[in-house]
PDB file of N, CA, C and O in Angstrom:
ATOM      1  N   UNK A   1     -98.575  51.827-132.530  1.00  0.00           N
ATOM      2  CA  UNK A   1     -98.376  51.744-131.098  1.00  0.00           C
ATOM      3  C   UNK A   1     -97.017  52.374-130.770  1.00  0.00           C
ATOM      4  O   UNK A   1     -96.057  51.985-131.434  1.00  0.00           O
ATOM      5  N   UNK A   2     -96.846  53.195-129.932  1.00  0.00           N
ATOM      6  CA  UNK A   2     -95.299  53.629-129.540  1.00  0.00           C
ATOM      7  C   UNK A   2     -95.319  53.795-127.812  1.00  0.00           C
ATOM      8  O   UNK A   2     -96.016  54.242-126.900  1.00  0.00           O
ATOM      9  N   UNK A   3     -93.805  52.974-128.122  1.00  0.00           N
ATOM     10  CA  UNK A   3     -93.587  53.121-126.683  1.00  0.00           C
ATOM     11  C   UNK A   3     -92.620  53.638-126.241  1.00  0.00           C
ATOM     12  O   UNK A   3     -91.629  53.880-126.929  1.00  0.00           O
ATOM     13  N   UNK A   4     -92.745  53.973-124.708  1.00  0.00           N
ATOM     14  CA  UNK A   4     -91.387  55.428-124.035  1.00  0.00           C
ATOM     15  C   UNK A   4     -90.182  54.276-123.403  1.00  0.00           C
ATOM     16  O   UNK A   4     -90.346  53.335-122.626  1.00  0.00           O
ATOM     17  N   UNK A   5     -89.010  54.751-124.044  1.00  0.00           N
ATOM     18  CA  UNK A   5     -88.161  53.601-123.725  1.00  0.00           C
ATOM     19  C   UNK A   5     -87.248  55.259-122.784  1.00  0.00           C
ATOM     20  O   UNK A   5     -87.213  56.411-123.215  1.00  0.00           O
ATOM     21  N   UNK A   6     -86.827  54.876-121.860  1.00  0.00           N
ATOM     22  CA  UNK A   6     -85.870  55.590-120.599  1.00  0.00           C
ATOM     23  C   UNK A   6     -84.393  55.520-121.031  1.00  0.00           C
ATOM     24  O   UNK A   6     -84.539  54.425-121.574  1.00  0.00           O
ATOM     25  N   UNK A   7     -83.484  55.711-121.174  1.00  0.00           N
ATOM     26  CA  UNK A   7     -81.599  55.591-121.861  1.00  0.00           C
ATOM     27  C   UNK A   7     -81.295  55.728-120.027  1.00  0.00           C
ATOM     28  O   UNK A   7     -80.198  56.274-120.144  1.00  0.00           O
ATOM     29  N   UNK A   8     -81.410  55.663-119.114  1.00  0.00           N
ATOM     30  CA  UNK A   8     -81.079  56.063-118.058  1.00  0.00           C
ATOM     31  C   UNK A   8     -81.408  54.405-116.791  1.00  0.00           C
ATOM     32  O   UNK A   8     -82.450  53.823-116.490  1.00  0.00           O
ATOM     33  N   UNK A   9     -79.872  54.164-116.363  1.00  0.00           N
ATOM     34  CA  UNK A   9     -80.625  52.987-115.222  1.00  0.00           C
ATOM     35  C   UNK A   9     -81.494  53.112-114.207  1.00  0.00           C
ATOM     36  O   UNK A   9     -81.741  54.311-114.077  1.00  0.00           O
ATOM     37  N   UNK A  10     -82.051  52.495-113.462  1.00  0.00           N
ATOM     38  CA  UNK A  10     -83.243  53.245-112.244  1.00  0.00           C
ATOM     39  C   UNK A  10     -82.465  54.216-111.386  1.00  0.00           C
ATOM     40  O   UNK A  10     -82.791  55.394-111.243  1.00  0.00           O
ATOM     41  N   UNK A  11     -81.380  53.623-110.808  1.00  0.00           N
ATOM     42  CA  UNK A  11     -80.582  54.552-109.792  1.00  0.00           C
ATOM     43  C   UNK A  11     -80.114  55.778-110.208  1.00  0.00           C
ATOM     44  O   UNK A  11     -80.160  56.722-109.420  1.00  0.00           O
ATOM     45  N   UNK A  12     -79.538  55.959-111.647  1.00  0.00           N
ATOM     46  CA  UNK A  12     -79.320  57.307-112.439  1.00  0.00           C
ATOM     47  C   UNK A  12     -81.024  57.778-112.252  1.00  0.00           C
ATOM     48  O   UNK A  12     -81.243  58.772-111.560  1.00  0.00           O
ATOM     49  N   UNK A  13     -81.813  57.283-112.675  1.00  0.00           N
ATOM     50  CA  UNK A  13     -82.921  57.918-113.124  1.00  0.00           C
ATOM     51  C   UNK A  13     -83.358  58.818-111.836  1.00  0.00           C
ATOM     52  O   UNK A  13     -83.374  60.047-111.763  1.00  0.00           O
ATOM     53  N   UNK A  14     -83.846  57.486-110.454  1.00  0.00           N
ATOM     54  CA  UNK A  14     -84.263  58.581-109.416  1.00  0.00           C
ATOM     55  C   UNK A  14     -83.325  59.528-109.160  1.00  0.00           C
ATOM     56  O   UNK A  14     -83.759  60.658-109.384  1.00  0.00           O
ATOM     57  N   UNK A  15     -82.213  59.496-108.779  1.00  0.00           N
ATOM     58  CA  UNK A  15     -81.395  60.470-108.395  1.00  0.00           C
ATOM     59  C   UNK A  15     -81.542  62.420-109.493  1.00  0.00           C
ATOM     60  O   UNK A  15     -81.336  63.541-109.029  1.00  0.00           O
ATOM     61  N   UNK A  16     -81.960  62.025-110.964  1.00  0.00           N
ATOM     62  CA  UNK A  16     -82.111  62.912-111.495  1.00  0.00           C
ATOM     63  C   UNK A  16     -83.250  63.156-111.374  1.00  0.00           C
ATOM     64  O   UNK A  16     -83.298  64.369-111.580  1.00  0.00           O
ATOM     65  N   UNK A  17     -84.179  62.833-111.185  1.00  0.00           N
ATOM     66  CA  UNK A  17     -85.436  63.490-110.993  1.00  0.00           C
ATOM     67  C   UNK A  17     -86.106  63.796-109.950  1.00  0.00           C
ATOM     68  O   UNK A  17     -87.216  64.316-109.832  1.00  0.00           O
ATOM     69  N   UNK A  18     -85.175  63.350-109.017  1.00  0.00           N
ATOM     70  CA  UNK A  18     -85.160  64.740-107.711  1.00  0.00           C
ATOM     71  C   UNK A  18     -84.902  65.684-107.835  1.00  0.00           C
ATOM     72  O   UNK A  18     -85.658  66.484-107.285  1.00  0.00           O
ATOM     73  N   UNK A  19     -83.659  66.294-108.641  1.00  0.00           N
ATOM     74  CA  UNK A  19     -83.217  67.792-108.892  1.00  0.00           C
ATOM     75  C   UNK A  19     -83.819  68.318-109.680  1.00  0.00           C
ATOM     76  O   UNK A  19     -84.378  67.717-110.598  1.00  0.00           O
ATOM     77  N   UNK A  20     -83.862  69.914-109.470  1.00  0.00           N
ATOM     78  CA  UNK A  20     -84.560  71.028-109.596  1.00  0.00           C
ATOM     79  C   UNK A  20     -83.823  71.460-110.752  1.00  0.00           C
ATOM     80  O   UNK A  20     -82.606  71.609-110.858  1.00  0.00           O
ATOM     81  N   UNK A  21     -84.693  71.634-111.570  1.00  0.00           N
ATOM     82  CA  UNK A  21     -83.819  72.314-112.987  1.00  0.00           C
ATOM     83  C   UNK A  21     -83.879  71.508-114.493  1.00  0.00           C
ATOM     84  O   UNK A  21     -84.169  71.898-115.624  1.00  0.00           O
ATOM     85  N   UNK A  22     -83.513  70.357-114.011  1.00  0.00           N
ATOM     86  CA  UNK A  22     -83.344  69.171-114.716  1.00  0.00           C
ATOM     87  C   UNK A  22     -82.144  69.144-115.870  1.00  0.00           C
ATOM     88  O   UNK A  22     -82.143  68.446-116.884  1.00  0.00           O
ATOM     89  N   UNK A  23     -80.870  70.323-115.341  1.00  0.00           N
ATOM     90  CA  UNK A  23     -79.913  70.523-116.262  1.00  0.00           C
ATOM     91  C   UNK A  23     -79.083  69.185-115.833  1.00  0.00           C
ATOM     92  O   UNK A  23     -79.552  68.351-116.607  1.00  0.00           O
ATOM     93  N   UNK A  24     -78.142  68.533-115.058  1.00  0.00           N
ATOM     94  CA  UNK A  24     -78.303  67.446-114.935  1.00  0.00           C
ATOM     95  C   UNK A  24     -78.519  66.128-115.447  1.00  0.00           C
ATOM     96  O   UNK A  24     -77.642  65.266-115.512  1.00  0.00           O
ATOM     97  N   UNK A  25     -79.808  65.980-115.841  1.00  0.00           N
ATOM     98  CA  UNK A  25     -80.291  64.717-116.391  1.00  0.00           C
ATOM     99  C   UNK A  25     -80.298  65.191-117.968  1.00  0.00           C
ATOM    100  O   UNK A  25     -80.039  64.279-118.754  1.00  0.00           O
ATOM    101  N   UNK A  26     -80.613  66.763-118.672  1.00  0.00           N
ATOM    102  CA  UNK A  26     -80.322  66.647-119.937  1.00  0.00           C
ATOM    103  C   UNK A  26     -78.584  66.436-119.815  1.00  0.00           C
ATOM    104  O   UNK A  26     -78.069  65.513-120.445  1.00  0.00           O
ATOM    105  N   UNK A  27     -77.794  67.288-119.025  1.00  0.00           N
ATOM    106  CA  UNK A  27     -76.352  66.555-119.296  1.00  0.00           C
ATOM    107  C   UNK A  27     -76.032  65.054-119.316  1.00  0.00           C
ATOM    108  O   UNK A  27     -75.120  64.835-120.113  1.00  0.00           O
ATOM    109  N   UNK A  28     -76.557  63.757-118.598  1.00  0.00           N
ATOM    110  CA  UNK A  28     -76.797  62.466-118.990  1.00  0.00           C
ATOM    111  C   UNK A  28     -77.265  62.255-119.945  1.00  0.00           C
ATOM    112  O   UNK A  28     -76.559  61.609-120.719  1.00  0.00           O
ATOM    113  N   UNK A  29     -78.295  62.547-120.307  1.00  0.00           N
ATOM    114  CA  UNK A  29     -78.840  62.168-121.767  1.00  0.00           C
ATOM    115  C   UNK A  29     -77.725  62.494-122.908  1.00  0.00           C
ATOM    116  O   UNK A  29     -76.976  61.663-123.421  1.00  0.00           O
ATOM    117  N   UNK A  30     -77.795  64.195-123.255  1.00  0.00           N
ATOM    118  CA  UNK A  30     -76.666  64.470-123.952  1.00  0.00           C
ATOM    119  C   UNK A  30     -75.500  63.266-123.573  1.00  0.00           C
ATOM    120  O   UNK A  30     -75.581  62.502-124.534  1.00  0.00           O
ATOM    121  N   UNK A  31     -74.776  62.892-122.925  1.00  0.00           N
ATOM    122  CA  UNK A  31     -73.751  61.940-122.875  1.00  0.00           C
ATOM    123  C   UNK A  31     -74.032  60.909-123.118  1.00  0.00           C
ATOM    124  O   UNK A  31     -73.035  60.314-123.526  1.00  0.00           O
ATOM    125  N   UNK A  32     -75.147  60.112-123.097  1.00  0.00           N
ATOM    126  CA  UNK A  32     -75.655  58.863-123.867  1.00  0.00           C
ATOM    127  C   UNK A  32     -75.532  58.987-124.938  1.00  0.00           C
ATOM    128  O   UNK A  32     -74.722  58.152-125.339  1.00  0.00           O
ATOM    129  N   UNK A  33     -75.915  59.631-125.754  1.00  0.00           N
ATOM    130  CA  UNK A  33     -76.146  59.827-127.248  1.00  0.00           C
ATOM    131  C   UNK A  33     -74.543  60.448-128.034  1.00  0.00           C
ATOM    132  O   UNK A  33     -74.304  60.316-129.235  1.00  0.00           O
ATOM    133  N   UNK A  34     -73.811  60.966-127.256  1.00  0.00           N
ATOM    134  CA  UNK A  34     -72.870  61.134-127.695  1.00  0.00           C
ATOM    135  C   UNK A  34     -71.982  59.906-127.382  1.00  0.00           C
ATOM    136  O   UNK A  34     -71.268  59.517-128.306  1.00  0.00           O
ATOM    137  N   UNK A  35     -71.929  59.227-126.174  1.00  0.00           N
ATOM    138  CA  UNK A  35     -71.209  58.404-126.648  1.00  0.00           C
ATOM    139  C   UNK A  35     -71.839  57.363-127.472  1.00  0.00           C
ATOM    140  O   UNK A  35     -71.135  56.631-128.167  1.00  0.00           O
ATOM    141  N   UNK A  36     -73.262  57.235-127.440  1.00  0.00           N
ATOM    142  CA  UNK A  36     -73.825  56.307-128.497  1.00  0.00           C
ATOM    143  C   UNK A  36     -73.705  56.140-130.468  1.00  0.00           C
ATOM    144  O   UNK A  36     -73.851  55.237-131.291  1.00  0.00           O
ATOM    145  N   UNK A  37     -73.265  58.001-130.484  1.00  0.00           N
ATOM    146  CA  UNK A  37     -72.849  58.195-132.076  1.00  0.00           C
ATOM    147  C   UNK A  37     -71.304  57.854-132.474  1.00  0.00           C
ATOM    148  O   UNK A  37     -70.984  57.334-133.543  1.00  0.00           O
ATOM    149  N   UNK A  38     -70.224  58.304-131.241  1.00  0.00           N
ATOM    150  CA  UNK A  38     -69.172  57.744-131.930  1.00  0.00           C
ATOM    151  C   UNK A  38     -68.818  56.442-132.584  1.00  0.00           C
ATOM    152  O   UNK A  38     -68.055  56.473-133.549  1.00  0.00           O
ATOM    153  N   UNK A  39     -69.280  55.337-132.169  1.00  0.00           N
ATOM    154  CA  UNK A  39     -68.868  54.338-132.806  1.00  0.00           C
ATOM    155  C   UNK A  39     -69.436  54.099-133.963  1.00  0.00           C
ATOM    156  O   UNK A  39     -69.038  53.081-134.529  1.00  0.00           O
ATOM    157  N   UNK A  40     -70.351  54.801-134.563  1.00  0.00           N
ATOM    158  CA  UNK A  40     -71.181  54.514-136.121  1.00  0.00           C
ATOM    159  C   UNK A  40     -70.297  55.327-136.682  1.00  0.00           C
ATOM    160  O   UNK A  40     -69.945  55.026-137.823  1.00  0.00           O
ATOM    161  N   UNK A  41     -69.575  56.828-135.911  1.00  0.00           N
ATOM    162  CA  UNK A  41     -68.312  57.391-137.112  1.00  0.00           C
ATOM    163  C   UNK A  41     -67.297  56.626-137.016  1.00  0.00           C
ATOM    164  O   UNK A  41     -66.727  56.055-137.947  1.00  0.00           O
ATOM    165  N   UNK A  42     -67.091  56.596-136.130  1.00  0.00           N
ATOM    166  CA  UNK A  42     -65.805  55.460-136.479  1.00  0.00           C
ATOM    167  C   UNK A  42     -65.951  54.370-137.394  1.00  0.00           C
ATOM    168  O   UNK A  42     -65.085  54.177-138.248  1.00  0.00           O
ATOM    169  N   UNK A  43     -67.349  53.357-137.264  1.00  0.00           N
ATOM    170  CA  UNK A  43     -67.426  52.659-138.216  1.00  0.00           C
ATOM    171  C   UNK A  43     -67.299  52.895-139.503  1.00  0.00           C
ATOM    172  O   UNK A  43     -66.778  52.269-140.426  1.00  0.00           O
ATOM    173  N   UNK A  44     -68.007  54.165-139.398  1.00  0.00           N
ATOM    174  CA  UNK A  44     -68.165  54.791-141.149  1.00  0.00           C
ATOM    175  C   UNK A  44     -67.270  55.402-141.798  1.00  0.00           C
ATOM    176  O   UNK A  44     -67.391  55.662-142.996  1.00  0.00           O
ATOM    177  N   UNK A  45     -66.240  55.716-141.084  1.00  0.00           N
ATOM    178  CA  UNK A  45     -65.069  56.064-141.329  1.00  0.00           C
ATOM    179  C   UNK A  45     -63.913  55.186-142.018  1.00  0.00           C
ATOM    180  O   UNK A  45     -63.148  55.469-142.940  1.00  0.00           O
ATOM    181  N   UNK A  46     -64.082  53.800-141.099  1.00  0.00           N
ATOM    182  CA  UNK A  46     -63.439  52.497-141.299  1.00  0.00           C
ATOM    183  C   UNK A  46     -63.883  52.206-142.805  1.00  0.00           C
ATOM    184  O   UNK A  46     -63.060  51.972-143.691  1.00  0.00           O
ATOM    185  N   UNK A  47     -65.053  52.236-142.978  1.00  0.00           N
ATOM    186  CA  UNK A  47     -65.528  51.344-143.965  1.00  0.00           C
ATOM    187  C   UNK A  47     -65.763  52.399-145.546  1.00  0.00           C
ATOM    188  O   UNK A  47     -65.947  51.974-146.686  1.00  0.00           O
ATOM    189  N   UNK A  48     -65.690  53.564-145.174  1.00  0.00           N
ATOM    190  CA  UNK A  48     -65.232  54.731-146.424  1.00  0.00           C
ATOM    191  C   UNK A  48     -64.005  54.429-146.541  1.00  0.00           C
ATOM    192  O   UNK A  48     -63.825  54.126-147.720  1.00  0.00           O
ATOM    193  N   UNK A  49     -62.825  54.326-145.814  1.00  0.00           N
ATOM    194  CA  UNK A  49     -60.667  54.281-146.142  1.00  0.00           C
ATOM    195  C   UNK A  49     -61.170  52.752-146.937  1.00  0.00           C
ATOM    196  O   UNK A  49     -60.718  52.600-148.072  1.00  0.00           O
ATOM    197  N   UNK A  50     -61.986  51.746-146.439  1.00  0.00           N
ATOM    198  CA  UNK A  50     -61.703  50.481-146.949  1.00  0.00           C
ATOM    199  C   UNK A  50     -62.307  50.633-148.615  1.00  0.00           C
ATOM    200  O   UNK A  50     -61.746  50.305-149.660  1.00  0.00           O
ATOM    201  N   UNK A  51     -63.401  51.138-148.440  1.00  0.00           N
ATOM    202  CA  UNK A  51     -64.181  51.072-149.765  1.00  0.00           C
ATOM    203  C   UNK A  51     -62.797  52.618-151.230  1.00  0.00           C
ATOM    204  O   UNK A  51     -62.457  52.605-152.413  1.00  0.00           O
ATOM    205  N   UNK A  52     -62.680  53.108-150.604  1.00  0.00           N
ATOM    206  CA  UNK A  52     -61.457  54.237-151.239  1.00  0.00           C
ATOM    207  C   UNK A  52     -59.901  53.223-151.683  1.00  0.00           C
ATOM    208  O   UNK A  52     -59.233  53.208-152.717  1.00  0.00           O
ATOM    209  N   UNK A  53     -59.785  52.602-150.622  1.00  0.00           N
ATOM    210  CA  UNK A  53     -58.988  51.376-150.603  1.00  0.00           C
ATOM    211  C   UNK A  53     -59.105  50.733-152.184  1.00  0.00           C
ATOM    212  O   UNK A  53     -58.351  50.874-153.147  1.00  0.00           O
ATOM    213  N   UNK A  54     -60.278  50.025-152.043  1.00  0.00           N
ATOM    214  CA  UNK A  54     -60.509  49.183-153.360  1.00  0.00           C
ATOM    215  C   UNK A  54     -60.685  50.215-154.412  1.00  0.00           C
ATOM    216  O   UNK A  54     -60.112  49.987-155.477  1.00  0.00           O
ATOM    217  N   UNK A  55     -61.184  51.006-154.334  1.00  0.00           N
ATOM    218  CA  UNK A  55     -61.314  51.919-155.544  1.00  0.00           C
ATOM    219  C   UNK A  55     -60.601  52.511-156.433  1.00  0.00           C
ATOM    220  O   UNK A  55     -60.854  52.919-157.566  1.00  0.00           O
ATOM    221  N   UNK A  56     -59.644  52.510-155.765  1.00  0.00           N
ATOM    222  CA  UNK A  56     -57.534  52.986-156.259  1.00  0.00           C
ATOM    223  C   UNK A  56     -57.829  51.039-157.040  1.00  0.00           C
ATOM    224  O   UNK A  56     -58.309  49.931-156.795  1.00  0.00           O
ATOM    225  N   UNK A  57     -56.815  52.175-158.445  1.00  0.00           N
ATOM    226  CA  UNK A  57     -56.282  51.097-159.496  1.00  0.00           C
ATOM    227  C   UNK A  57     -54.779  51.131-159.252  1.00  0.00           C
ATOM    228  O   UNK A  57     -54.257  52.244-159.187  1.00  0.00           O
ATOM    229  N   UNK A  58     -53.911  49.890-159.089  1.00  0.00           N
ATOM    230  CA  UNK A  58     -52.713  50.134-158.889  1.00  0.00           C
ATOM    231  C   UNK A  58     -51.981  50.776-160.353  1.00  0.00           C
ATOM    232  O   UNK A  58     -52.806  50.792-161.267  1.00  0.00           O
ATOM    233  N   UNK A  59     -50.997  51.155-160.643  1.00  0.00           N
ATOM    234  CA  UNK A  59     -50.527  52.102-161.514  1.00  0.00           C
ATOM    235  C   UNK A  59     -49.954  51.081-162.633  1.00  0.00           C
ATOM    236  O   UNK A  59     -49.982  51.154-163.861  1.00  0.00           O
ATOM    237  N   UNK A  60     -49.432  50.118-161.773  1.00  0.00           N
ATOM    238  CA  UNK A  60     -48.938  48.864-163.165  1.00  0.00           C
ATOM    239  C   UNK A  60     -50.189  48.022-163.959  1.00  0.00           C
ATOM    240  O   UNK A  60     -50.169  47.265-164.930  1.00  0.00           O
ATOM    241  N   UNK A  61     -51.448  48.587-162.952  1.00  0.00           N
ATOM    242  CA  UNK A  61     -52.608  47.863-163.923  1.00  0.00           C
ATOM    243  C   UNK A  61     -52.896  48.732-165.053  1.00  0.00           C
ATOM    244  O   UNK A  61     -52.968  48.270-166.191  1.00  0.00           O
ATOM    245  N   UNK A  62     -53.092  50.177-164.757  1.00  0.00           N
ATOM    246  CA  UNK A  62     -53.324  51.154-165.278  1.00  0.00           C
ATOM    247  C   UNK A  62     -52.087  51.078-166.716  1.00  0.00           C
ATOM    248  O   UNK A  62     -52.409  51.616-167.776  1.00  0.00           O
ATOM    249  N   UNK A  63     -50.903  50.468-166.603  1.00  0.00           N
ATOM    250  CA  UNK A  63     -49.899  50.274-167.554  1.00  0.00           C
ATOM    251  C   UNK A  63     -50.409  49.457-168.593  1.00  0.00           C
ATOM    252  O   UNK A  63     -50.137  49.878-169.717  1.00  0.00           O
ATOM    253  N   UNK A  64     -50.970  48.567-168.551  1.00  0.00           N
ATOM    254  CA  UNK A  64     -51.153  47.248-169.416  1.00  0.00           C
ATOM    255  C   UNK A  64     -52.237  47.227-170.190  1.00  0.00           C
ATOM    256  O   UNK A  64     -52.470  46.248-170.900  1.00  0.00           O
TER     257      UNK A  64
END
């Protein structure tokens, strides 16, 4: 079963699909999704320095 889910509120929505062209509403979309990906890089970013973090042996362990 699949269903059509909209990224757009009603009032964004009618207003774009009155205009002619529909460059517009792909520029909304495009901006949903972009701001929807930054925060998974950022996350993933966070959590690669942390995991690199642990992965370093300190140098006086490396001594003993």
């Amino acid at each position: 079963m699949v269903t059509s889910i909209e990224a757009q509120c009603a009032m964004c929505r009618a207003v774009l699909e009155s205009e002619e062209g529909q460059q517009t509403a792909k520029g909304v979309n495009n901006g949903i999704v972009y701001l929807m990906v930054i925060p998974y890089i950022l996350i993933g970013l966070v959590g690669y320095l942390i995991y690199r973090n642990f992965k370093k042996t300190p140098i006086d362990k490396m001594k003993k």
